[in-house]
KENU-311873 format. One record per residue: residue number from 1; residue in one letter; x, y, z of N, C-alpha, C, CB in turn. Coordinates in steps of 0.1 Angstrom, whole numbers, plus 5000, padded with zeros to 4 digits. Glycine has a CB too. Example, Ala and Ser with C-alpha at 12.3 -4.5 7.8 and 13.67 -1.06 7.14 Angstrom:
BEGIN
{nr = 1 | rest = A | n_px = 5132 | n_py = 4943 | n_pz = 5078 | ca_px = 5123 | ca_py = 4955 | ca_pz = 5078 | c_px = 5132 | c_py = 4967 | c_pz = 5078 | cb_px = 5113 | cb_py = 4955 | cb_pz = 5090};
{nr = 2 | rest = S | n_px = 5128 | n_py = 4978 | n_pz = 5071 | ca_px = 5137 | ca_py = 4989 | ca_pz = 5071 | c_px = 5129 | c_py = 5000 | c_pz = 5079 | cb_px = 5141 | cb_py = 4994 | cb_pz = 5057};
END
This chain:
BEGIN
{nr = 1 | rest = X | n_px = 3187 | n_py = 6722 | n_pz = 5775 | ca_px = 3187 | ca_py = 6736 | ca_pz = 5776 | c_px = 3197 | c_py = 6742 | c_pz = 5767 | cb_px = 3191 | cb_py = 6740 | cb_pz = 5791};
{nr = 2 | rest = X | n_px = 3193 | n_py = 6757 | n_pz = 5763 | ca_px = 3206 | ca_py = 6764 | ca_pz = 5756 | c_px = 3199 | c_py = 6776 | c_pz = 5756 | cb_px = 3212 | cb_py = 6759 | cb_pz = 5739};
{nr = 3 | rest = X | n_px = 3208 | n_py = 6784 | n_pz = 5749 | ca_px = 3212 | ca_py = 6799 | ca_pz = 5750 | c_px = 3206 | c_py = 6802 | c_pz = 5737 | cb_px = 3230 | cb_py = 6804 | cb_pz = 5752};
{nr = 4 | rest = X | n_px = 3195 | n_py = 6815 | n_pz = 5739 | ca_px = 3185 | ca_py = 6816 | ca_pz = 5727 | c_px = 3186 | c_py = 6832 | c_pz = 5731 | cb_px = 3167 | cb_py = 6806 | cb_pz = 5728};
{nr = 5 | rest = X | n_px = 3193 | n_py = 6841 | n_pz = 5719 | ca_px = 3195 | ca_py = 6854 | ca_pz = 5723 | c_px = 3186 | c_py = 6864 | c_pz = 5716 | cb_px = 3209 | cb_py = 6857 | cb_pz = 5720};
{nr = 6 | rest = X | n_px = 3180 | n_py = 6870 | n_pz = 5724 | ca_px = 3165 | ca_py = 6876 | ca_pz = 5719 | c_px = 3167 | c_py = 6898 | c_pz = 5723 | cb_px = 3147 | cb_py = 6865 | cb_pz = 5734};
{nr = 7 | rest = X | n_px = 3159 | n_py = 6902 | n_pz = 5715 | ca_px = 3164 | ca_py = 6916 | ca_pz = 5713 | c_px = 3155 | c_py = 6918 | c_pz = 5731 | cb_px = 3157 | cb_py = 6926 | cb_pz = 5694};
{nr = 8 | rest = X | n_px = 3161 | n_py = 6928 | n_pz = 5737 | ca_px = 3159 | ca_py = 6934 | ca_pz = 5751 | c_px = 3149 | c_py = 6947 | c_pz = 5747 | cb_px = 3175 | cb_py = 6938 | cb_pz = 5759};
{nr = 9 | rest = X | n_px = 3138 | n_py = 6949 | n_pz = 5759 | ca_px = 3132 | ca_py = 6962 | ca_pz = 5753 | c_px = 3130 | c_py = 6964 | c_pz = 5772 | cb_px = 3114 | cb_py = 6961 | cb_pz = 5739};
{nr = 10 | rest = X | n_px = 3129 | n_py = 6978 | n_pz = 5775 | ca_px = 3127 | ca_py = 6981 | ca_pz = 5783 | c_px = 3111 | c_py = 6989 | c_pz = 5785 | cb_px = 3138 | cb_py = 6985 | cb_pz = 5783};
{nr = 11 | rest = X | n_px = 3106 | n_py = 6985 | n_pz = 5798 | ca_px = 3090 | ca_py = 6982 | ca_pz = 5799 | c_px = 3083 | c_py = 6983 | c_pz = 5811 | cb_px = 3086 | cb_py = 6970 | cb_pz = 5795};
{nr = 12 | rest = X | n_px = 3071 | n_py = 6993 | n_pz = 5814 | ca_px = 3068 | ca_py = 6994 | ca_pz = 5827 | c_px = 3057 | c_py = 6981 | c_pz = 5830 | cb_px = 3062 | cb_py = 7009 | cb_pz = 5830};
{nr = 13 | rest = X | n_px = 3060 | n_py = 6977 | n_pz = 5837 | ca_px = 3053 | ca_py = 6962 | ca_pz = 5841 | c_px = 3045 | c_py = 6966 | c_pz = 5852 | cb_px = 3063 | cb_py = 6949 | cb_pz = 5846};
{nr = 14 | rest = X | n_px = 3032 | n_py = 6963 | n_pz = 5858 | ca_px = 3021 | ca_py = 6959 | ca_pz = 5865 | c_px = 3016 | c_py = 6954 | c_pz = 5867 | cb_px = 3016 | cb_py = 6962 | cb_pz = 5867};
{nr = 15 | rest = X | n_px = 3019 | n_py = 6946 | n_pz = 5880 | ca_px = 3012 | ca_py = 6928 | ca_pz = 5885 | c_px = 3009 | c_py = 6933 | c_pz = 5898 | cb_px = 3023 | cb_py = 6911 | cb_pz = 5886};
{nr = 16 | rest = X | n_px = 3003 | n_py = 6925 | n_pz = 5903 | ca_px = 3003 | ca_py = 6923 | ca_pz = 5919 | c_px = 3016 | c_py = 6918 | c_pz = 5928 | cb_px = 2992 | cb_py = 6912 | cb_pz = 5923};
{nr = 17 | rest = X | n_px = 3024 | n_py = 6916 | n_pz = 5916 | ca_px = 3038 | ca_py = 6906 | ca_pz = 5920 | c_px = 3051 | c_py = 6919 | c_pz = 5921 | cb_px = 3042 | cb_py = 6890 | cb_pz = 5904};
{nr = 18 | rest = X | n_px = 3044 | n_py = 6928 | n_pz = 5910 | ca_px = 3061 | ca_py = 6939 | ca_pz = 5907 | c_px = 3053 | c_py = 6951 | c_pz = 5904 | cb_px = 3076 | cb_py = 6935 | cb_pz = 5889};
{nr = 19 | rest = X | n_px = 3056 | n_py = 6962 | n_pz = 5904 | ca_px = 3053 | ca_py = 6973 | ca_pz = 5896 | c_px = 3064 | c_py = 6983 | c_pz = 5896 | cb_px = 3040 | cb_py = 6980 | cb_pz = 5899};
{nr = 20 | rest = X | n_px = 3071 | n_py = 6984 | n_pz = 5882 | ca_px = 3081 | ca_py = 6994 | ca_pz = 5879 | c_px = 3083 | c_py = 6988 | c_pz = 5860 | cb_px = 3096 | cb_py = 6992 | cb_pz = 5893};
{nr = 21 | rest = X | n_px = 3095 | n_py = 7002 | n_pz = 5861 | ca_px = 3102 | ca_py = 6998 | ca_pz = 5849 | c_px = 3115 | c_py = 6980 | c_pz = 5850 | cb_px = 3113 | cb_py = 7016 | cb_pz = 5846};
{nr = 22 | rest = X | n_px = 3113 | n_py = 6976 | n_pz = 5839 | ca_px = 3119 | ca_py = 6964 | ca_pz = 5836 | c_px = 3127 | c_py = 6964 | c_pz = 5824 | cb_px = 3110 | cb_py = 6954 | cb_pz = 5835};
{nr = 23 | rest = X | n_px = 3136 | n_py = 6957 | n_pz = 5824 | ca_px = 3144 | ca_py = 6952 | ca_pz = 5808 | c_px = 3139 | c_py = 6935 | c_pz = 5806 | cb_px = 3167 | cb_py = 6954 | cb_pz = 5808};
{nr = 24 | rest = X | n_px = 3129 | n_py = 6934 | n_pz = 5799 | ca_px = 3124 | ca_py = 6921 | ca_pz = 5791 | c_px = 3135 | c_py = 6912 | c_pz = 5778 | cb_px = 3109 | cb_py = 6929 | cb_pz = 5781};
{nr = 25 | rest = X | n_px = 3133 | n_py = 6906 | n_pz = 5778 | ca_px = 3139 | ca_py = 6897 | ca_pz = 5768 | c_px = 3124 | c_py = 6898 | c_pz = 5758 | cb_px = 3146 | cb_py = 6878 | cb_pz = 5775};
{nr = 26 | rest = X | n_px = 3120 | n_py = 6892 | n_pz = 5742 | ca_px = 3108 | ca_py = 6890 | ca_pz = 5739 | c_px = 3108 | c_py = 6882 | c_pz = 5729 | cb_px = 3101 | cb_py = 6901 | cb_pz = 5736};
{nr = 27 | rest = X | n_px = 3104 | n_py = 6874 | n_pz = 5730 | ca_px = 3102 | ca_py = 6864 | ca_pz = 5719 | c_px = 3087 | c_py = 6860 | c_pz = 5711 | cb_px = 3107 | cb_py = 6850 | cb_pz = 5724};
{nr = 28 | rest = X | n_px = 3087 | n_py = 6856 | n_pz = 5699 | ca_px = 3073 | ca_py = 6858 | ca_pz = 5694 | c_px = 3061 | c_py = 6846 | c_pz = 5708 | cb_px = 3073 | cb_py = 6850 | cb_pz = 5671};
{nr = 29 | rest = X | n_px = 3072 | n_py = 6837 | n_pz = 5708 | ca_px = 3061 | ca_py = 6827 | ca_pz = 5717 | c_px = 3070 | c_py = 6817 | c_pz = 5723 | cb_px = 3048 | cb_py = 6818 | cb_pz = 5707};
{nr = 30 | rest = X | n_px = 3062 | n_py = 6810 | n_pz = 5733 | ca_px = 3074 | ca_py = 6803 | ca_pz = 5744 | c_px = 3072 | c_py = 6791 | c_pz = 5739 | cb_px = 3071 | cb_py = 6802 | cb_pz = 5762};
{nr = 31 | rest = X | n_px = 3080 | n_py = 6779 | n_pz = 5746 | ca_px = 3076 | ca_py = 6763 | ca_pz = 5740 | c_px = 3068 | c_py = 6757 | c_pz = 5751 | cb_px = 3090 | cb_py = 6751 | cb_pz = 5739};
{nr = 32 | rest = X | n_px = 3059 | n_py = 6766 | n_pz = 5760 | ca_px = 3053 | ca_py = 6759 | ca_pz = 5764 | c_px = 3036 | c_py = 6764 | c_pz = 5765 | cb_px = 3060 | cb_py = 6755 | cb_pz = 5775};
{nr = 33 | rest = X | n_px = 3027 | n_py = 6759 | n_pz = 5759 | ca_px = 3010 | ca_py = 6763 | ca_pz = 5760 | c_px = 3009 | c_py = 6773 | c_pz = 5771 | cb_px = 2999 | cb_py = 6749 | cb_pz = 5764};
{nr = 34 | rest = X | n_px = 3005 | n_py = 6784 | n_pz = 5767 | ca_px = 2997 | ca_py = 6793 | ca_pz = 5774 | c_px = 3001 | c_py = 6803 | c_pz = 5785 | cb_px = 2989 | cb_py = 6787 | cb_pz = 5779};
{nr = 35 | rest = X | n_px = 3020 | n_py = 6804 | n_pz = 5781 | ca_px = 3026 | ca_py = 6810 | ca_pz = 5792 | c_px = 3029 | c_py = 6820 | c_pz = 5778 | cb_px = 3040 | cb_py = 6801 | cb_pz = 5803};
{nr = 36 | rest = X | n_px = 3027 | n_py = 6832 | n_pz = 5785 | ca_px = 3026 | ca_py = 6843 | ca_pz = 5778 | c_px = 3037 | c_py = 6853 | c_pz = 5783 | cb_px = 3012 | cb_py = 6848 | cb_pz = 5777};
{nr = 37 | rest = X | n_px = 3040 | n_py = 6851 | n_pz = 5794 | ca_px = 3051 | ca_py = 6860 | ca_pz = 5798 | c_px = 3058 | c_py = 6852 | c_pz = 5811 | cb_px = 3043 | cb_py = 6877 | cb_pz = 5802};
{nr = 38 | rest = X | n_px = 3076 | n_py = 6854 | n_pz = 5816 | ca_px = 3081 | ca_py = 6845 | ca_pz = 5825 | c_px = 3083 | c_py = 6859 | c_pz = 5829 | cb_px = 3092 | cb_py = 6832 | cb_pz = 5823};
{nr = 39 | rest = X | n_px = 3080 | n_py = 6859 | n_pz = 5848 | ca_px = 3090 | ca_py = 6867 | ca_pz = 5856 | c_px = 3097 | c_py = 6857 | c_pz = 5869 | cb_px = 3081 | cb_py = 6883 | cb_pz = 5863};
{nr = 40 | rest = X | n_px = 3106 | n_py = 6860 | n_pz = 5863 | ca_px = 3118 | ca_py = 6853 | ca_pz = 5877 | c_px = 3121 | c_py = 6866 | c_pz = 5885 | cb_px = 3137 | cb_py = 6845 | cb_pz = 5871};
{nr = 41 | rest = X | n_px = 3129 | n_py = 6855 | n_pz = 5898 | ca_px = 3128 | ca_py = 6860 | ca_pz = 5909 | c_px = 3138 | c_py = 6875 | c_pz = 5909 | cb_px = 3133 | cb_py = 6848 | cb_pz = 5919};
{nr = 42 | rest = X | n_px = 3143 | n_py = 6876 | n_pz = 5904 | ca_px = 3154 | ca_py = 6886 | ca_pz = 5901 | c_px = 3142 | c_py = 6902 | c_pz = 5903 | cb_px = 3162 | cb_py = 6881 | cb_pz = 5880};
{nr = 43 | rest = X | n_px = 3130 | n_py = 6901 | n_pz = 5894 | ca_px = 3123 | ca_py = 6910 | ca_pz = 5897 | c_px = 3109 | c_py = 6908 | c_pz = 5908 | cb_px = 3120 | cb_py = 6913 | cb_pz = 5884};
{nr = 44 | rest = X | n_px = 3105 | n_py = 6897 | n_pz = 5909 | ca_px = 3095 | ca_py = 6900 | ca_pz = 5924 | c_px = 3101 | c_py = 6891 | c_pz = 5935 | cb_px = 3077 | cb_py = 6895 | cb_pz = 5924};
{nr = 45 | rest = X | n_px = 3115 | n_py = 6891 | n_pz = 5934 | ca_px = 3119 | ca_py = 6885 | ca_pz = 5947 | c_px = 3109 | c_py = 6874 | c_pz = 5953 | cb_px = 3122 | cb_py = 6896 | cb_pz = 5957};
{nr = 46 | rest = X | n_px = 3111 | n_py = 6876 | n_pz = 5969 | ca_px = 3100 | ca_py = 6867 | ca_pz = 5975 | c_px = 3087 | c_py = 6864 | c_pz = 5972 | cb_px = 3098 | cb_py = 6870 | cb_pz = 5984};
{nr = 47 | rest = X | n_px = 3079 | n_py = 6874 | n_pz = 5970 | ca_px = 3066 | ca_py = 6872 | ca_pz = 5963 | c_px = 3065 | c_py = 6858 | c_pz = 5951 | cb_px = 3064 | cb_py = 6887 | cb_pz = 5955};
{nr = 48 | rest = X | n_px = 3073 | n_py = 6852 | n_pz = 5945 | ca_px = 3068 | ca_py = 6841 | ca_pz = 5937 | c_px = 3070 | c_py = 6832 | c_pz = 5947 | cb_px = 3074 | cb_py = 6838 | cb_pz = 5923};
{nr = 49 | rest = X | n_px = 3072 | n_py = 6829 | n_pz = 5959 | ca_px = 3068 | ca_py = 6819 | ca_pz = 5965 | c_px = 3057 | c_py = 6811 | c_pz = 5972 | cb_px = 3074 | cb_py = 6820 | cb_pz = 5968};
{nr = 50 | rest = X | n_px = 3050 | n_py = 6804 | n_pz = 5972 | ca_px = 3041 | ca_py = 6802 | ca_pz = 5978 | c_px = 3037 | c_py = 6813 | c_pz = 5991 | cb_px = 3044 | cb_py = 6790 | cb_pz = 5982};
{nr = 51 | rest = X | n_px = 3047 | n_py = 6809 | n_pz = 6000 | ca_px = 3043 | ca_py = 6813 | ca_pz = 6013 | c_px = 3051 | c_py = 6828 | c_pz = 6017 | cb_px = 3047 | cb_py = 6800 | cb_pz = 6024};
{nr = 52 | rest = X | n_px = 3055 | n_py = 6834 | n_pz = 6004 | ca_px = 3064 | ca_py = 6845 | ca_pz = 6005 | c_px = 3075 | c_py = 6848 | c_pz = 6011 | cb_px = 3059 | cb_py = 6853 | cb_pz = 6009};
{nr = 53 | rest = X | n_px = 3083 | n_py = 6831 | n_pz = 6015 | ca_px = 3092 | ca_py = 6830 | ca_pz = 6019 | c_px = 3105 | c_py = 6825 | c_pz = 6014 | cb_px = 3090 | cb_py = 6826 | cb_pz = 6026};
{nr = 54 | rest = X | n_px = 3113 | n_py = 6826 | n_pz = 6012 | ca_px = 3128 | ca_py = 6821 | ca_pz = 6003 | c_px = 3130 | c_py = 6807 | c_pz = 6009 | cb_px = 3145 | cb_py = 6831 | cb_pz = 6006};
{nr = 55 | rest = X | n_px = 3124 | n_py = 6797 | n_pz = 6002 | ca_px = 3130 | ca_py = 6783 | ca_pz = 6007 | c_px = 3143 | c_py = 6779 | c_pz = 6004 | cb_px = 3123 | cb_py = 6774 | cb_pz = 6003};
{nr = 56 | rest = X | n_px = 3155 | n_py = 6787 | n_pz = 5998 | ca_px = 3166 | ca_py = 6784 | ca_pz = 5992 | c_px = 3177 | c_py = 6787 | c_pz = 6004 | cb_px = 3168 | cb_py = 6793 | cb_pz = 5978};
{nr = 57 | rest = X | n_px = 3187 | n_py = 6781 | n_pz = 6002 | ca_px = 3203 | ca_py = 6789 | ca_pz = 6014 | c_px = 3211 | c_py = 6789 | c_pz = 6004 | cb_px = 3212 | cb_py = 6778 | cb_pz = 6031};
{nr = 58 | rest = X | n_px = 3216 | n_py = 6796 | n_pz = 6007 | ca_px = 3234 | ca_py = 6800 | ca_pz = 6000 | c_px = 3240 | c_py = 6794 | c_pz = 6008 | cb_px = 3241 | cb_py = 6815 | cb_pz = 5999};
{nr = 59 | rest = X | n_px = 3252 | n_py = 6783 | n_pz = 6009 | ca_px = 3259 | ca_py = 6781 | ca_pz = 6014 | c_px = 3270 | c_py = 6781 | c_pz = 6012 | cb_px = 3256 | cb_py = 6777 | cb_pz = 6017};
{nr = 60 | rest = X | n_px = 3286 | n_py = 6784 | n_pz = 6016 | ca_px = 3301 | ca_py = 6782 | ca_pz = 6014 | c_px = 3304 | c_py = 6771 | c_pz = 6008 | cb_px = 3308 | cb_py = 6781 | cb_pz = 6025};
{nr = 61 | rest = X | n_px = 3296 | n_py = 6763 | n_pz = 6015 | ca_px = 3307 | ca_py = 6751 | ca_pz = 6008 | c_px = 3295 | c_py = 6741 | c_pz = 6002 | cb_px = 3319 | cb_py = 6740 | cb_pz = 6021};
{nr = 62 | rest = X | n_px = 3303 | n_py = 6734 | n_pz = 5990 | ca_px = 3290 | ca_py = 6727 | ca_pz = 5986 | c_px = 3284 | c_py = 6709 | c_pz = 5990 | cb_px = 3291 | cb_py = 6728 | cb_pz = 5970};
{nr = 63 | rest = X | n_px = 3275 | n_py = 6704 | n_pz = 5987 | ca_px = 3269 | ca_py = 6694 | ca_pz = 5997 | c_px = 3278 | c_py = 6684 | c_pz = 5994 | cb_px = 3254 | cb_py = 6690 | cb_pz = 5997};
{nr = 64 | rest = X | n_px = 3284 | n_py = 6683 | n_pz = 5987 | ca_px = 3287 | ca_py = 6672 | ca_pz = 5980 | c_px = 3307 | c_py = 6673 | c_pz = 5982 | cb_px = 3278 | cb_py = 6673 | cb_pz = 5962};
{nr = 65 | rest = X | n_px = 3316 | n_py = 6660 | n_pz = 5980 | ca_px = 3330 | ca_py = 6663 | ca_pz = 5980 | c_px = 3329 | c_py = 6670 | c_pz = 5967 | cb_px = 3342 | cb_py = 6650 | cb_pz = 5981};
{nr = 66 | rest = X | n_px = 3337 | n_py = 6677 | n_pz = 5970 | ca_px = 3342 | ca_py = 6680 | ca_pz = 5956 | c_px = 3356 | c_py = 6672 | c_pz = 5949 | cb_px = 3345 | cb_py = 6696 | cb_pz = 5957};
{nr = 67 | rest = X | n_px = 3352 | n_py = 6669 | n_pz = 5937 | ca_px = 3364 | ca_py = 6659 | ca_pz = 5931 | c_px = 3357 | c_py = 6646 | c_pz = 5923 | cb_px = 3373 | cb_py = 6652 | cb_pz = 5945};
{nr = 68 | rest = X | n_px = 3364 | n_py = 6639 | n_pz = 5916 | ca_px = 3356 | ca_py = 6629 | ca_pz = 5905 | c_px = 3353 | c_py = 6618 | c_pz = 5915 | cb_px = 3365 | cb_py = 6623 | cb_pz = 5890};
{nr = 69 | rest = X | n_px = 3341 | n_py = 6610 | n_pz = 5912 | ca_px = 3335 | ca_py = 6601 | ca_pz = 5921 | c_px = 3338 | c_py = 6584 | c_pz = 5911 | cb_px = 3316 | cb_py = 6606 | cb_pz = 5924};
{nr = 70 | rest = X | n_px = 3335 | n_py = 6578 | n_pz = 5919 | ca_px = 3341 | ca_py = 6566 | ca_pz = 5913 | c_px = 3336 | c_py = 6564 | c_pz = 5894 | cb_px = 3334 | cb_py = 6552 | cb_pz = 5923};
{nr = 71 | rest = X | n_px = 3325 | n_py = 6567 | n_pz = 5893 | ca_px = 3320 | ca_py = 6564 | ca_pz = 5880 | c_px = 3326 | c_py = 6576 | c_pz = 5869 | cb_px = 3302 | cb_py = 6564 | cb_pz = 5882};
{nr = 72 | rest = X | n_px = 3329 | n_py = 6590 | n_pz = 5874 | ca_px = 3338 | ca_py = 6595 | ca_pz = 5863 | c_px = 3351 | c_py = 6593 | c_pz = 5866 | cb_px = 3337 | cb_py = 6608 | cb_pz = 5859};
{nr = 73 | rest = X | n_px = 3356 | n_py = 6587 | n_pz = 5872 | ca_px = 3372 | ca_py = 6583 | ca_pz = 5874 | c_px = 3371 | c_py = 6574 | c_pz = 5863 | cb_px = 3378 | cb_py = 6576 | cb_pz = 5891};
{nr = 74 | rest = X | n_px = 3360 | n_py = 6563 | n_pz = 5865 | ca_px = 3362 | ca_py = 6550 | ca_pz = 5854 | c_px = 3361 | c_py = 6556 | c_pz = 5835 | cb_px = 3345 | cb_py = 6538 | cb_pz = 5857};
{nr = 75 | rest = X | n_px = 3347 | n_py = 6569 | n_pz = 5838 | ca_px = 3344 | ca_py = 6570 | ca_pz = 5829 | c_px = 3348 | c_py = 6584 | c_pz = 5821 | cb_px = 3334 | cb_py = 6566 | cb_pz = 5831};
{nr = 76 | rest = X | n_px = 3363 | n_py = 6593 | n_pz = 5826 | ca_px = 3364 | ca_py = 6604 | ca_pz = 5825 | c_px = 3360 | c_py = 6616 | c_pz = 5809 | cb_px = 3376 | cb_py = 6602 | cb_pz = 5829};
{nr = 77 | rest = X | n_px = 3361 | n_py = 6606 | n_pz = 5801 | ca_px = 3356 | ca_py = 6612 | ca_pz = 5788 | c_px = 3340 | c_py = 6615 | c_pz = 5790 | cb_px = 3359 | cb_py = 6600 | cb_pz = 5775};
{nr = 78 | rest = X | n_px = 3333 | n_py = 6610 | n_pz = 5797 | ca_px = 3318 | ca_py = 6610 | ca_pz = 5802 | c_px = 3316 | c_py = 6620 | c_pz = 5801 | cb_px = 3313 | cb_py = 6605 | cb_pz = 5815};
{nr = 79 | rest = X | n_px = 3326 | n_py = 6628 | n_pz = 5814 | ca_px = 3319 | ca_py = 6640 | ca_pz = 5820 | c_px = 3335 | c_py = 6651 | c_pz = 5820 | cb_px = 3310 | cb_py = 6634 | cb_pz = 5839};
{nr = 80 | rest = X | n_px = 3330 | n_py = 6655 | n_pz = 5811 | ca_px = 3340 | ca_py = 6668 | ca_pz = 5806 | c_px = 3336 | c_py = 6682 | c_pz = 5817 | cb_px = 3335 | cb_py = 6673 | cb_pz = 5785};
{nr = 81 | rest = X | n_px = 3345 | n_py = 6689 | n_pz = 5821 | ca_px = 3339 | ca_py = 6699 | ca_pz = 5831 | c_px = 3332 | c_py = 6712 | c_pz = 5823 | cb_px = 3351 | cb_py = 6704 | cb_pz = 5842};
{nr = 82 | rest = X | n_px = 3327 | n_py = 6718 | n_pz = 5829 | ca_px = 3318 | ca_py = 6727 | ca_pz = 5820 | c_px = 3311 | c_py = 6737 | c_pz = 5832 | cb_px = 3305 | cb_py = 6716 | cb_pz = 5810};
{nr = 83 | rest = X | n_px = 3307 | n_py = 6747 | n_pz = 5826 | ca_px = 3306 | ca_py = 6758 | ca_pz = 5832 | c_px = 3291 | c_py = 6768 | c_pz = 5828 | cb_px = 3320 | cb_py = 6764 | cb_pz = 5830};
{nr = 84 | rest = X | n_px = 3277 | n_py = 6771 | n_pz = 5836 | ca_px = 3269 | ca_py = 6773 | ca_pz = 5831 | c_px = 3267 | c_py = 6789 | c_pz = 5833 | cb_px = 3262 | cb_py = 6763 | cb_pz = 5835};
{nr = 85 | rest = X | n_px = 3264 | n_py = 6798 | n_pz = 5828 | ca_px = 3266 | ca_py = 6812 | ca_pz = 5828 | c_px = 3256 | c_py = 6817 | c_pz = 5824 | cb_px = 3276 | cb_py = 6817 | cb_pz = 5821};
{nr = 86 | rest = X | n_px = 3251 | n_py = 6831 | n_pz = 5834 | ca_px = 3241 | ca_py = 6839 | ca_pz = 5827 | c_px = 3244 | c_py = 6853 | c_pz = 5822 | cb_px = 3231 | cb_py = 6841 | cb_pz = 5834};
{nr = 87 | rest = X | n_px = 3240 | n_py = 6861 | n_pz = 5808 | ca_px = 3245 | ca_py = 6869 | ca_pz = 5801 | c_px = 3235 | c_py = 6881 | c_pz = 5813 | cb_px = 3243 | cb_py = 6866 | cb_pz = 5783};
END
């Protein structure tokens, strides 16, 4: 994955999924066959889910300890901490 910064145009969209104004990202074409346009959840919320329900939770705390586990304790140069961000 990486960060591919593309000019923004603003655009009235109509699906069965959204209808309003949007701000698009646009690129000439995607890397994958035959997807011509991506809307995430941000704009039809529930609706992209199967059953129109949010299978996701937010939760406080996360599943896991937090802290290095035996294999980056051994291996700490491995796994450098890092931080993933959306613009």
């Amino acid at each position: 994955m990486g960060l591919i910064r593309v000019p923004l145009h603003r655009i009235f969209l109509k699906s069965d999924l959204f209808c309003g104004d949007v701000v698009v990202g646009v690129r000439s074409s995607f890397p994958i066959p035959s997807v011509n346009f991506i809307l995430g959840n941000d704009i039809a919320g529930p609706k992209v889910w199967s059953r129109g329900e949010v299978l996701l939770e937010v939760i406080a705390a996360p599943p896991v300890p937090v802290g290095m586990d035996d294999c980056a304790q051994k291996f700490p140069d491995v796994f450098p901490a890092s931080v993933v961000t959306r613009e």
